[in-house]
TORZA-506359 format. One record per residue: residue in three letters; x, y, z of N, C-alpha, C, O in turn. Coordinates in steps of 0.1 Angstrom, whole numbers, plus 5000, padded with zeros to 4 digits. Example, Ala and Ser with C-alpha at 12.3 -4.5 7.8 and 13.67 -1.06 7.14 Angstrom:
2
ALA513249435078512349555078513249675078514249675085 SER512849785071513749895071512950005079513450115080 
END
This chain:
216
UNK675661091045677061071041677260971031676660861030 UNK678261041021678460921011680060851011680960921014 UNK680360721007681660681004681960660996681560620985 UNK683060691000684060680982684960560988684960541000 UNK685560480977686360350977687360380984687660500983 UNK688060300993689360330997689960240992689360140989 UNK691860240988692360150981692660020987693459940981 UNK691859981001692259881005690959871014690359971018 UNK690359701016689759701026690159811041691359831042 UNK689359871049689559921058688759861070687659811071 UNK689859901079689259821097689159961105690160031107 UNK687959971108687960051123687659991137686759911139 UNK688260031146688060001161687960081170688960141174 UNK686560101175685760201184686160141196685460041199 UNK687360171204687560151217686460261229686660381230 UNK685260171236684060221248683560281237683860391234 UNK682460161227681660201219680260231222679260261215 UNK680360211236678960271240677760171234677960051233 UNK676560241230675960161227675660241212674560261207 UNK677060271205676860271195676360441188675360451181 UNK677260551193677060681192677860711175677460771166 UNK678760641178679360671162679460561155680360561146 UNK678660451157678860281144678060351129678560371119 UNK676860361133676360381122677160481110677460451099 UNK677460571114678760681106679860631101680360651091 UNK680260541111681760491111681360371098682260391089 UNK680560301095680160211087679860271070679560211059 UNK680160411073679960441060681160511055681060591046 UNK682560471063683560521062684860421061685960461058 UNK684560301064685060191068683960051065682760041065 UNK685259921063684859841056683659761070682459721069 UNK684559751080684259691090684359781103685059881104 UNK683859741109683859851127683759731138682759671141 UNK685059701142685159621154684659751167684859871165 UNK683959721179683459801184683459721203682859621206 UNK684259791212684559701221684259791235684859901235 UNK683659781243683159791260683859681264684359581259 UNK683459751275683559661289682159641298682059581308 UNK681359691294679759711303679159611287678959641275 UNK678959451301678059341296676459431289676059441277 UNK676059471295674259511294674459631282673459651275 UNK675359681280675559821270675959721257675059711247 UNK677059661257677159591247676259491241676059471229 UNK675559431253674359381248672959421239672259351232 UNK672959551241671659641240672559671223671959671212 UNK674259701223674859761209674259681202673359711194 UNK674759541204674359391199672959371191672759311180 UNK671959421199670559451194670459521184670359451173 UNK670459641182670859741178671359691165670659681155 UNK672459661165673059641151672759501144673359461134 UNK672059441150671959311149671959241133671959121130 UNK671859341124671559301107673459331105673959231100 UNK674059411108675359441107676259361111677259331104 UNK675959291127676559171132676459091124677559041121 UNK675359041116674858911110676058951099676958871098 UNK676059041092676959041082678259091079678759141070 UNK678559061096680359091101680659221096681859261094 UNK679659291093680259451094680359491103681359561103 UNK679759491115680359501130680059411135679159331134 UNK681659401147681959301153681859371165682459481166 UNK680959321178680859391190682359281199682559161195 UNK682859311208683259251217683359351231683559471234 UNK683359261235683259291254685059261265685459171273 UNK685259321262687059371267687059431271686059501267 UNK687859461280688959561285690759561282691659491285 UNK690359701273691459691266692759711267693659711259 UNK692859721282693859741292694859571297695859541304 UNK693759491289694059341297694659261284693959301274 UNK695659171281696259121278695958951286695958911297 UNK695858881274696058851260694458891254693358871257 UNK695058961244693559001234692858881230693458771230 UNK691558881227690958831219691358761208692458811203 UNK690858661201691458621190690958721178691558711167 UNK689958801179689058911171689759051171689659131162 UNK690559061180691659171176693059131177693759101187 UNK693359141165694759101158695359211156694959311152 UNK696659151161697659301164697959351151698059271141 UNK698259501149698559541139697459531123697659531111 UNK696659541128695259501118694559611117693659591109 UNK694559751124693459851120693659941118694360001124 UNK693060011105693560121097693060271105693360381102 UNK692560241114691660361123691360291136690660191136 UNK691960351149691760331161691160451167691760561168 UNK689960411172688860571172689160531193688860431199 UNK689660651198689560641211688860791220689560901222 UNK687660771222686860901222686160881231685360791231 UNK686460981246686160991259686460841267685860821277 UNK687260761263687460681270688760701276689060611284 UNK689460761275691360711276691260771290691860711299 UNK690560891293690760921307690160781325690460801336 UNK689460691318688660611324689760491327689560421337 UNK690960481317692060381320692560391333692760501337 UNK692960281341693260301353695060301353695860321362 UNK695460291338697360291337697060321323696760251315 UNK697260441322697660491306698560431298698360371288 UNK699960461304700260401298700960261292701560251281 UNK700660171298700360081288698760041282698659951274 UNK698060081286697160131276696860161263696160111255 UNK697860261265698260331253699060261242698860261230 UNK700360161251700860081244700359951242701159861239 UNK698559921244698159811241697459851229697459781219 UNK696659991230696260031217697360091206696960121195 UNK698260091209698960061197699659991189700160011178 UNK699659881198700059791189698959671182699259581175 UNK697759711185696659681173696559781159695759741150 UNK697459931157697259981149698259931140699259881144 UNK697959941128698859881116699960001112700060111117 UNK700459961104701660071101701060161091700460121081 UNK701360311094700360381086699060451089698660561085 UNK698360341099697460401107697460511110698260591108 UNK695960521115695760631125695060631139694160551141 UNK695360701149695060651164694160811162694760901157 UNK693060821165692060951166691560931179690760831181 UNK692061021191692061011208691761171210692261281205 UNK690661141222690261291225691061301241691261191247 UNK691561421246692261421257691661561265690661601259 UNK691961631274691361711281692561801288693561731293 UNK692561951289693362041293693562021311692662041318 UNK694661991314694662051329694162121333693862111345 UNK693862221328693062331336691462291334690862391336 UNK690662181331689362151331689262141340689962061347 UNK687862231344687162241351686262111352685862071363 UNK685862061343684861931346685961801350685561721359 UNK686661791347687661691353688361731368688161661378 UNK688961821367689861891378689061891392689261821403 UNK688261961390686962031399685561931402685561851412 UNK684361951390683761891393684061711396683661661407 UNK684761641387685061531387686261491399686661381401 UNK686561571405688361551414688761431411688761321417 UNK689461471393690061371391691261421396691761531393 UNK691861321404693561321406694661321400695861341404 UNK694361301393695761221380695261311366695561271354 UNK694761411368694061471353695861511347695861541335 UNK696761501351697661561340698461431333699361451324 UNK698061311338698961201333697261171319697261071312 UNK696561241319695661251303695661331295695361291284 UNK696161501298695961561292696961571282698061521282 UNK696461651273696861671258698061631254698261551245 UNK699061711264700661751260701061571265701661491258 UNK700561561276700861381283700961291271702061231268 UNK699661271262698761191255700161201241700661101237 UNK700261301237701361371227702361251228702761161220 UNK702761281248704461251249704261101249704861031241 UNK703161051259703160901253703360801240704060701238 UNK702560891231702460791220703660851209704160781200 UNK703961001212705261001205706560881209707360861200 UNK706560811223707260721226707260641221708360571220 UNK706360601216705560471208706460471196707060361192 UNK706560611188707260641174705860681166705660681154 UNK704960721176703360831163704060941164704960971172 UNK703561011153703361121148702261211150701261191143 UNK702161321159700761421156700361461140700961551134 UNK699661421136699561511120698461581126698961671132 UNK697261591127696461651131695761671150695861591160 UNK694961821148694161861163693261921160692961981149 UNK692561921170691261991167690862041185690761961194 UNK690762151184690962171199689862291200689962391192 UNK689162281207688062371214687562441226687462381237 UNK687162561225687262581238685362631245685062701255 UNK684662581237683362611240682862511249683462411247 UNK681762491259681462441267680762291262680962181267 UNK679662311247679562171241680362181228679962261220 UNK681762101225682562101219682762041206683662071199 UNK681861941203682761841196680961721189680161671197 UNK680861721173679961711165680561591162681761551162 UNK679461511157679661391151680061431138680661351132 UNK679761561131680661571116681961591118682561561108 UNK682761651129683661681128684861551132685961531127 UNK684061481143684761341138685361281129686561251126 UNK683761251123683761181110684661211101685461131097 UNK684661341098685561401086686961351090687761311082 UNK687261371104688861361101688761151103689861101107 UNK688261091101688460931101688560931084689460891076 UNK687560991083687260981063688561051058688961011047 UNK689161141063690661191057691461091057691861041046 UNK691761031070692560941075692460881064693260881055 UNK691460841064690860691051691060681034691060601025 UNK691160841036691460881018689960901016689660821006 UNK688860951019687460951015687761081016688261151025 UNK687161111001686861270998685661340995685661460990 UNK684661280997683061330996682361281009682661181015 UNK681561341011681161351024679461461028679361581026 UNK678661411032677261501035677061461045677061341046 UNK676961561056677061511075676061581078675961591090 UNK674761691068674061771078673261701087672561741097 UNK673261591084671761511093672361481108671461441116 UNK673361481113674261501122673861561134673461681133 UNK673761511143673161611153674661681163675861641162 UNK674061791172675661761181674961631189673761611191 UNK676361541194676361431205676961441217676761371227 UNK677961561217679161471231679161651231679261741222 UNK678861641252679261821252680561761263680961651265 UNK680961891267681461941277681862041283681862151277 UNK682362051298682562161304684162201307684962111310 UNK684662331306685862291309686462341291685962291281 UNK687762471293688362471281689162351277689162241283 UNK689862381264690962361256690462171256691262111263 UNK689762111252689561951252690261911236689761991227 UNK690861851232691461831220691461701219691661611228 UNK691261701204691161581192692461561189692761641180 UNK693561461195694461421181694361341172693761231175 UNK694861361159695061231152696761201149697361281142 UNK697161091153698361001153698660931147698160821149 UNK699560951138699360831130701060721130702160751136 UNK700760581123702260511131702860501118702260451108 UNK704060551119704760581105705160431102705460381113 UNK705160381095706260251089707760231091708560321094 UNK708060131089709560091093710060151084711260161086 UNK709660191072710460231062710860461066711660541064 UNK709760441072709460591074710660581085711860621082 UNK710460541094710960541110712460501105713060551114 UNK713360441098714460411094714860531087715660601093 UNK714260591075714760741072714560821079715060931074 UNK713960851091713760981099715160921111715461011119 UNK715760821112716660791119718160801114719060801122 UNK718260821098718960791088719960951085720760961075 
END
């Protein structure tokens, strides 16, 4: 993958970065990648891992839970041009404020990119007996953060059993970001699942100037 300039420094934040499934990509799309768990030993092992990147604050690992209030002094509200939230949001134990903690780290203009999952999944519903699967899924995830004042601009919704490629990510953060060249074959797939209709939104938070003429 290649990058093209964006007209402003850019911040990404990998909310349950794992031990780092999408940094390396994300780093070629974005100026910086704040990158945040909650599992000490995962984050630890990220930490290794990226350890030439840490040194030169291109990524910033931290260990939160992003559900808990008062943040860190390393995430400043309203500071990220890209809030990447992928397989994590069903794991929150109160969505929504959750939801309204991650958004109010996005800046105006942003974009919130959150994967959500169909009521009718079978891997949640069934195998997982998750209880609460409709206070995550898609239409839910929509109505929450439309409360917020986001906007849906984009979806990406699938109904095959392994779903969802590290290029197809990517591309839509690099839209977000204004990056218009892009080479992702080396890409492997990463993330399956079981269970129709799992969808990608992307959200973005209009500006006070926006949100005053749509009121107007």
């Amino acid at each position: 993958m290649t990058r093209t300039s964006s007209p402003r420094d850019s911040r990404i934040l990998d909310i349950g970065c794992g031990e780092g499934y999408y940094t390396e990509s994300l780093l070629d799309v974005g100026d910086t990648v704040t990158c945040v768990d909650t599992n000490e030993a995962t984050l630890s092992e990220f930490s290794r891992r990226f350890a030439a990147r840490v040194r030169t604050a291109q990524v910033v690992p931290l260990l939160h839970n992003i559900e808990e209030l008062p943040f860190p002094g390393l995430l400043s509200l309203a500071s990220f041009d890209v809030v990447l939230c992928h397989g994590t949001f069903l794991l929150f134990r109160q969505p929504v404020p959750a939801a309204e903690n991650i958004w109010s780290l996005l800046r105006e203009g942003g974009h919130l990119i959150i994967s959500c999952t169909s009521r009718n999944s079978m891997l949640f519903r069934d195998f997982l007996a998750c209880p609460s699967i409709d206070e995550y899924c898609r239409d839910r995830m929509e109505e929450i953060f439309s409360a917020q004042g986001g906007v849906v601009v984009d979806e990406d919704t699938s109904y095959h059993i392994s779903f969802w490629r590290n290029e197809r990510l990517l591309k839509k953060v690099m839209l977000v970001l204004g990056c218009a060249h892009f080479s992702l074959f080396d890409y492997l797939l990463r993330l399956s699942a079981v269970g129709p209709a799992h969808s990608v939104l992307v959200v973005r938070k209009p500006s006070v100037d926006t949100r005053q003429d749509a009121e107007a």
